[in-house]
C-alpha positions as CSV (number, residue, x, y, z in Angstrom):
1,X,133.4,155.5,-137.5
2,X,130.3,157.8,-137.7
3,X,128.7,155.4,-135.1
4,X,131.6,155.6,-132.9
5,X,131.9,159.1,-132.0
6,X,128.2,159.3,-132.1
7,X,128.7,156.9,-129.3
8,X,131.1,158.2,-128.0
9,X,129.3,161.5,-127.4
10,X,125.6,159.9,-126.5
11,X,125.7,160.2,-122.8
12,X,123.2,162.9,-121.7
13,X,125.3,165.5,-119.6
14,X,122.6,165.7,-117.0
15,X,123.5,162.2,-115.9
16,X,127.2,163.3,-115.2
17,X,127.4,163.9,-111.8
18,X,131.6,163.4,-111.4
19,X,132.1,164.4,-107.9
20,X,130.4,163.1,-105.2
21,X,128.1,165.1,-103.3
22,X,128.8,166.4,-99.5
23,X,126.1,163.6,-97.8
24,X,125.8,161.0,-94.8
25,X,124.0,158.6,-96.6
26,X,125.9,155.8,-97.5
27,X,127.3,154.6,-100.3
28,X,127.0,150.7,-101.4
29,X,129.3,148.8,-104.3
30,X,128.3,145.5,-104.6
31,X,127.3,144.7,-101.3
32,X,129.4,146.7,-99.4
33,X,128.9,149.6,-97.8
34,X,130.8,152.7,-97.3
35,X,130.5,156.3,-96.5
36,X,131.8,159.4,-98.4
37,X,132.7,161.6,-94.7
38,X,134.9,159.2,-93.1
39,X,136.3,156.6,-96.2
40,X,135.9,158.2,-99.2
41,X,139.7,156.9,-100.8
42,X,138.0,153.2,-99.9
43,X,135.8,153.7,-102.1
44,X,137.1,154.7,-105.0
45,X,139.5,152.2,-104.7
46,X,136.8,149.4,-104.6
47,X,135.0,151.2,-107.4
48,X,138.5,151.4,-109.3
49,X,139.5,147.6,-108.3
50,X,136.3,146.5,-110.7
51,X,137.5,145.3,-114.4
52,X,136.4,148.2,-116.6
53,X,135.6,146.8,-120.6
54,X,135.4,149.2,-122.7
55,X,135.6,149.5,-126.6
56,X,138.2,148.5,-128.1
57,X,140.0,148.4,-131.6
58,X,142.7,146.7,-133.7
59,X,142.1,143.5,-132.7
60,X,141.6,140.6,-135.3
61,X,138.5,140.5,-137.1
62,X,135.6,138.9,-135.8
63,X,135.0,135.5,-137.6
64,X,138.2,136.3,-139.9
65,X,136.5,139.1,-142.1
66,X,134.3,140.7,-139.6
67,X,134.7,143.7,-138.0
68,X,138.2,144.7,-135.7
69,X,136.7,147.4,-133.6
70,X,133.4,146.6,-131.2
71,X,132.6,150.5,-131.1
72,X,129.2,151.8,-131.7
73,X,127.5,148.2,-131.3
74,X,129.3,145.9,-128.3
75,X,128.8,148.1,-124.6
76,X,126.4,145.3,-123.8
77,X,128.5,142.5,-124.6
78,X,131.2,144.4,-122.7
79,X,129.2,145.4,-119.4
80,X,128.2,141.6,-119.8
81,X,131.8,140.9,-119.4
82,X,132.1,143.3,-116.7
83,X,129.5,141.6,-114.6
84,X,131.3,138.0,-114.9
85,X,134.8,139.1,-114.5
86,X,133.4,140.7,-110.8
87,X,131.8,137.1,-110.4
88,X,135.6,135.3,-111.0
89,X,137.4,137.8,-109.1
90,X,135.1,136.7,-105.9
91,X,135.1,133.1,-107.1
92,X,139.0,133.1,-107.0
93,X,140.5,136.2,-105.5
94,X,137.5,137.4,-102.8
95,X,134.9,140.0,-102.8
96,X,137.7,142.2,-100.5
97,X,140.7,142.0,-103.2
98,X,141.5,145.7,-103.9
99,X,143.7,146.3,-107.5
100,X,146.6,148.8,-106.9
101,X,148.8,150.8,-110.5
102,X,151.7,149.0,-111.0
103,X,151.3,146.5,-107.6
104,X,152.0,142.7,-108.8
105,X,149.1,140.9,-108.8
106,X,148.8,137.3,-108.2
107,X,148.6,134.8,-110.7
108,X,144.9,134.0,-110.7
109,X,144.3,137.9,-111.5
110,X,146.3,137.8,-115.2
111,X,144.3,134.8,-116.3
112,X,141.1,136.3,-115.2
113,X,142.2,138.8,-117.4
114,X,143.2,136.7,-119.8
115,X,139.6,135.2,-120.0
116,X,138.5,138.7,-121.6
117,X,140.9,139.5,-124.1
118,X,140.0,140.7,-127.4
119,X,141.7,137.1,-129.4
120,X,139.3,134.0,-130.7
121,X,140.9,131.3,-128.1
122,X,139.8,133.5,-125.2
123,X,136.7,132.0,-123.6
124,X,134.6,135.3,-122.7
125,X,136.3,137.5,-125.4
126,X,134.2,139.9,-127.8
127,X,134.9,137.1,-130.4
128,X,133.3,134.5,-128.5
129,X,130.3,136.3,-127.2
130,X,129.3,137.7,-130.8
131,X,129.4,134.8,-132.8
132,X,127.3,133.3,-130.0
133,X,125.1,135.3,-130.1
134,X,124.1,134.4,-134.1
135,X,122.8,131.7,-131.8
136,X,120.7,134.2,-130.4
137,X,119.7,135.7,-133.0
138,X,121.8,138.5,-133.5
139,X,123.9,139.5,-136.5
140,X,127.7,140.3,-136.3
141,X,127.8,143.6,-135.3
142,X,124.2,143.9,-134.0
143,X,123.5,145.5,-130.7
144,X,122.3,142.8,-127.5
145,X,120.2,143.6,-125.0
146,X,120.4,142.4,-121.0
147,X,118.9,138.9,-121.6
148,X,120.9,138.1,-124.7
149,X,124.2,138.5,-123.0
150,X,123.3,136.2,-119.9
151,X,122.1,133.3,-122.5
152,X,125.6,133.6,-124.6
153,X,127.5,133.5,-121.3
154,X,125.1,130.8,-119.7
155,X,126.2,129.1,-123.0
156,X,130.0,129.7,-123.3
157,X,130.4,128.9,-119.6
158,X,129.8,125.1,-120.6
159,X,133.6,125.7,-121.9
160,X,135.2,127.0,-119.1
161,X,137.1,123.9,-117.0
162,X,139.3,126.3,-115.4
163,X,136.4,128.5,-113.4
164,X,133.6,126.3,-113.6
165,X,130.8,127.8,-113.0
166,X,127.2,127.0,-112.8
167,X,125.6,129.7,-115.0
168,X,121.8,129.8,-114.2
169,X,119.5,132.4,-116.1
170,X,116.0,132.8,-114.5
171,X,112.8,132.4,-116.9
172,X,109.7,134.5,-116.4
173,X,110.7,136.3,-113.9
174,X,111.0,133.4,-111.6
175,X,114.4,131.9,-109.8
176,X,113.6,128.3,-108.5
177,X,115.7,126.8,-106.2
178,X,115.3,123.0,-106.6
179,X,116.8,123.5,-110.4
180,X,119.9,125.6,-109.2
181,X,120.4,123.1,-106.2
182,X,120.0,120.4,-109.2
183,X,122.2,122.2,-111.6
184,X,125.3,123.2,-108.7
185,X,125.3,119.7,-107.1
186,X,125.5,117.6,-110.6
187,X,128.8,115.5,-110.3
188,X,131.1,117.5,-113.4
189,X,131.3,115.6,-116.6
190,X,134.7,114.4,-117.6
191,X,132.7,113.8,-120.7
192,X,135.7,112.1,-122.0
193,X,136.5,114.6,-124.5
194,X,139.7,114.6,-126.4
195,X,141.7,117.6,-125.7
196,X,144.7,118.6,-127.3
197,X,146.9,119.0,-124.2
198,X,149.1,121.7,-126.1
199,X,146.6,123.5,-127.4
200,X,144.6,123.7,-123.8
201,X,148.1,125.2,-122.1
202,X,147.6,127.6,-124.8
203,X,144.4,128.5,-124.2
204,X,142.2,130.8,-121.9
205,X,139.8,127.9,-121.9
206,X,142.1,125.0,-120.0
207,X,145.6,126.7,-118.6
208,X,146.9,124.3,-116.4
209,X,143.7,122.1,-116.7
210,X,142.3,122.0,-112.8
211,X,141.2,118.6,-111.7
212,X,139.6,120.4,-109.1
213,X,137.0,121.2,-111.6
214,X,136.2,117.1,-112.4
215,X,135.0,116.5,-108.7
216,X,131.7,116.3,-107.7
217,X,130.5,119.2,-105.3
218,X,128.9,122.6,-105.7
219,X,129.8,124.4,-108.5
220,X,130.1,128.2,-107.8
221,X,126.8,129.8,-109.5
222,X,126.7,132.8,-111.5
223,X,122.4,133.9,-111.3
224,X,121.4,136.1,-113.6
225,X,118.0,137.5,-113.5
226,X,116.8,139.1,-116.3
227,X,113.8,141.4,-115.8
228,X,111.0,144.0,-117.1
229,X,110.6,147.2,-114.3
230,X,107.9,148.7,-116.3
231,X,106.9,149.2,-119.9
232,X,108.3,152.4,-121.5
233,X,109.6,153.8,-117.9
234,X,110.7,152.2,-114.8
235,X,107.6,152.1,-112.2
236,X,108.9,154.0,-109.1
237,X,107.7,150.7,-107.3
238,X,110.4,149.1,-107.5
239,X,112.8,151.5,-107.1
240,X,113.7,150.3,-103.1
241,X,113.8,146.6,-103.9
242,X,116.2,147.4,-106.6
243,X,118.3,149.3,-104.4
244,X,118.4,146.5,-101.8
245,X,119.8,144.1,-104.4
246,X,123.1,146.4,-104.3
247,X,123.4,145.6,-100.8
248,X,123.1,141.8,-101.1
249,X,126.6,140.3,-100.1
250,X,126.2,138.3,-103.0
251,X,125.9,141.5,-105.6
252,X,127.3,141.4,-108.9
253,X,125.3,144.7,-110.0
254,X,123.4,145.2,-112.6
255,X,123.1,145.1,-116.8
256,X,121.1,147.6,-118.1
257,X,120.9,151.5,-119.2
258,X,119.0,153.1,-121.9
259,X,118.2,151.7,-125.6
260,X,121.2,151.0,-127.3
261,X,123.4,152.2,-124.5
262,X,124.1,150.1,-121.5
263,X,126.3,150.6,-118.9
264,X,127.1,147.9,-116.2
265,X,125.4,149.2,-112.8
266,X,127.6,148.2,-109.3
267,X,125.8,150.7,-106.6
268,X,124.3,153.6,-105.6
269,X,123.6,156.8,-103.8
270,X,120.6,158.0,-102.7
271,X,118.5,157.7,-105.9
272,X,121.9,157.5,-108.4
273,X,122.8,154.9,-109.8
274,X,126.8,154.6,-110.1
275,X,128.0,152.7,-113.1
276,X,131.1,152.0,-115.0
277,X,130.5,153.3,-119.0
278,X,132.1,151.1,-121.8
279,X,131.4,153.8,-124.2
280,X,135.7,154.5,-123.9
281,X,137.5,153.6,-127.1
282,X,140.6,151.8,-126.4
283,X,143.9,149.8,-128.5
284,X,143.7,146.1,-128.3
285,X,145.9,144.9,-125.6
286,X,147.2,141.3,-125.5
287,X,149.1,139.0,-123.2
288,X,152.7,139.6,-122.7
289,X,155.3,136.5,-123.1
290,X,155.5,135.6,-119.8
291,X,151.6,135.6,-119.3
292,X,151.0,138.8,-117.6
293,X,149.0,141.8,-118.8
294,X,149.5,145.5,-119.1
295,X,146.2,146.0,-117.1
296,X,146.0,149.7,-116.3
297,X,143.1,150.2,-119.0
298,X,141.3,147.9,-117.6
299,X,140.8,149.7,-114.5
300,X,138.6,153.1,-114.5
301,X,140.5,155.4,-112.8
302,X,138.5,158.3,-112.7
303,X,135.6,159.4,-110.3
304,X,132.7,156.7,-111.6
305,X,129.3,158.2,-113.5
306,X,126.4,158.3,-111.7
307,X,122.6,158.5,-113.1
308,X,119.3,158.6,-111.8
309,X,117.2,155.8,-111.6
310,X,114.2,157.0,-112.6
311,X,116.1,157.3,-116.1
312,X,116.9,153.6,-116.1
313,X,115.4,151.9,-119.3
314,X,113.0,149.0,-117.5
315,X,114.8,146.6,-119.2
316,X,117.7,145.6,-116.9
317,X,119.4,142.0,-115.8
318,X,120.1,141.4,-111.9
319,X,123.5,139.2,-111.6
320,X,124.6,137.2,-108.2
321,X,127.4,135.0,-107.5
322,X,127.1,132.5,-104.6
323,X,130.4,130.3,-104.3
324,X,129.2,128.2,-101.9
325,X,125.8,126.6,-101.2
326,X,125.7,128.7,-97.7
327,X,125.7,132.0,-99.8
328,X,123.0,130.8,-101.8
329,X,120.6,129.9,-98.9
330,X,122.0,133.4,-97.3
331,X,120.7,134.9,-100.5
332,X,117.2,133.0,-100.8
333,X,116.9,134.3,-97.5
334,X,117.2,138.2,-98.2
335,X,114.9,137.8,-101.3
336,X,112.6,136.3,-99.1
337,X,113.2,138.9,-96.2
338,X,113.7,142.2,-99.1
339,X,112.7,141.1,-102.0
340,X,109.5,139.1,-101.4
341,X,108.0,141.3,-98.6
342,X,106.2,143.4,-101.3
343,X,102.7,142.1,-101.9
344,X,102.0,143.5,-105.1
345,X,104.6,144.1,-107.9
346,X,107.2,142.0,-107.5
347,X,110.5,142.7,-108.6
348,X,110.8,138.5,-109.5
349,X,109.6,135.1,-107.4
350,X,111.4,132.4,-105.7
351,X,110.0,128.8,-105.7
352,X,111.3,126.1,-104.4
353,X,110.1,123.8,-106.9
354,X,110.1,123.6,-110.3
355,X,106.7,124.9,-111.8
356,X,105.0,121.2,-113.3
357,X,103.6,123.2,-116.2
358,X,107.1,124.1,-117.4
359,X,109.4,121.5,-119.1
360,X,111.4,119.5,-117.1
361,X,114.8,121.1,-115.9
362,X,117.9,119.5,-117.3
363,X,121.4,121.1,-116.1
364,X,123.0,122.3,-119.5
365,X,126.3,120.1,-120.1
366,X,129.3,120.3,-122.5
367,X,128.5,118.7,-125.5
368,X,130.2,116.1,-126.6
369,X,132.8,117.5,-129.2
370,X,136.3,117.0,-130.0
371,X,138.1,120.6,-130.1
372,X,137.5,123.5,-127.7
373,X,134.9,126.2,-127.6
374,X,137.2,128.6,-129.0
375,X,138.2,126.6,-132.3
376,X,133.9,125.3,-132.4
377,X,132.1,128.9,-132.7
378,X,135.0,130.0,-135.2
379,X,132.4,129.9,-138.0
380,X,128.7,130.5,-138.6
381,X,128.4,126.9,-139.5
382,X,129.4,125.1,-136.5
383,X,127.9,127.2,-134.6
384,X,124.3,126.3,-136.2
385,X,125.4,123.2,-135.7
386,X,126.2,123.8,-131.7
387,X,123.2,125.7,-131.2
388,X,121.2,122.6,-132.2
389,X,123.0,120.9,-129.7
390,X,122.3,123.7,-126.9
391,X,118.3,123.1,-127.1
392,X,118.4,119.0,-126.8
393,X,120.7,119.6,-124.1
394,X,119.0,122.3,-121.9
395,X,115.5,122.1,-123.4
């Protein structure tokens, strides 16, 4: 509890900068533009539309005798959820949706939003991402940096029927295309797993199991690009090629902050960064009978936080979503045009083939197992047992 309000109170008060200033320069969220003279409600309604995770407490303990609050060690693992709910509300609801109080939302909204809750059968809840990670390394309760949280989603997406998505998390600062192309046009595995049909309609991991899912065709990909800006600072060369990735269509912010407290980046202004802050303590909120959520906490409705970047911790993780395989050649094309044009100091590369000195590239499948995700990670055991599964599968 000590930790909590510590963490509660941690943000330096020189990075609060609530109102926006009087300015022309524009303002972009996630690859859209706006400007503060002339739309300035817009915009805090696209900022407010994001899913905002925060901290939260009550809910059942982690692993059945672990901790029932995530505050003071889980803002990564939220803003981690932050950045993939932004990639499923594009994947299924459009980069323009906007989120209105107490407006009904459609269908595909709620079980988004069920994806994230705070229960074990939830695919991308704080249950499922934590006792992934021991996979990764990290304790119960320990804090995850930017690069951690893409690997434990890379890994939990292999469990996800309903969005399926193609979850690919660059190495060595390098994105090559001939392994995404591999990895989004491999037919889906029906795998001929056993599923418990009742259990599936009860869980966030296969509602109203989607066949669409089973055909071959390009799976929507989630890119991740974890990276290093600098060694204790960020190097004010990169600054402008960072900003540029906020204007990307495909722009699903950034991960990233300062040691042990991240925040989930979605734009800027000027040399600001805007973010949402998971550092909120909240009361567990579940699903309501008839499948719907009470979503107004998930939904920052207050002018966002803004921080300069030259306060950034170097140690950050780009994310992209590109549902079809047009926005993914639109997007090699900007890196090439934006990203690439710098001749020394790259922010990261872009090959088109896969480098012969690293091992060959095999797209990560499901394993072959005879229960969900949700029930396999329930203890430390079997999930020793899956991680040894994860590296003959993906090498």
């Amino acid at each position: 509890s000590v930790l909590s309000r510590y963490e509660n109170q941690i943000t330096i008060l020189s990075d609060y900068l609530e109102e926006f200033p009087e300015t022309d320069e524009p303002v972009w969220i996630l690859g859209r533009q706006h400007h503060l003279n002339t739309d300035k409600s817009k915009l805090l309604l696209d900022i407010s539309a994001r899913l905002w995770f925060t901290y939260r407490r009550k809910f059942s303990p982690i692993g059945g005798t672990g901790p029932s609050s995530d505050a003071g060690w889980g803002c990564m693992l939220r803003c981690g959820q932050m950045m993939l709910a932004q990639a499923l509300i594009c994947r299924h609801l459009g980069r323009d949706w906007q989120w209105e109080k107490h407006k009904k939302q459609p269908e595909e909204y709620h079980r988004i939003l069920r994806c994230f809750l705070d229960r074990k059968d939830c695919c991308y809840s704080i249950h499922q991402m934590a006792q992934m990670g021991v996979g990764e390394g990290k304790s119960i309760g320990e804090w995850f940096g930017p690069n951690t949280v893409a690997q434990v989603l890379k890994k939990l997406a292999l469990f996800d029927e309903w969005n399926s998505l193609a979850v690919y998390v660059s190495m060595d600062n390098t994105v090559v295309i001939e392994d995404i192309k591999k990895m989004c046009w491999s037919p889906a595995q029906s795998s001929g797993v056993a599923h418990s049909s009742a259990h599936l309609h009860r869980s966030a991991l296969g509602q109203n199991k989607n066949t669409a899912g089973l055909c071959p065709g390009w799976k929507p990909l989630l890119l991740i690009i974890p990276l290093r800006l600098g060694i204790n600072h960020i190097n004010p060369v990169y600054i402008d090629t960072f900003k540029e990735c906020f204007k990307m269509p495909q722009s699903l912010g950034a991960l990233g902050g300062k040691p042990n407290n991240a925040y989930y980046f979605i734009g800027f202004l000027g040399n600001e960064l805007i973010y949402l802050d998971p550092h909120t303590t909240q009361s567990f909120v579940d699903s309501e009978e008839n499948g719907t959520v009470d979503d107004e906490s998930f939904h920052c409705q207050q002018a966002p936080h803004r921080m300069k970047i030259m306060n950034l911790d170097p140690s950050v993780a780009l994310g992209f979503f590109c549902k079809e395989e047009c926005d993914f050649d639109n997007w090699c094309s900007l890196v090439q045009k934006e990203i690439l044009k710098q001749q020394s100091l790259r922010m990261f590369e872009l090959v088109q083939k896969h480098p012969p000195h690293w091992p060959p590239f095999i797209p990560p499948t499901k394993p072959e197992v005879t229960t969900t995700g949700a029930e396999l990670i329930e203890s430390t055991d079997k999930l020793f047992e899956l991680e040894e599964e994860f590296e003959i599968l993906s090498v």
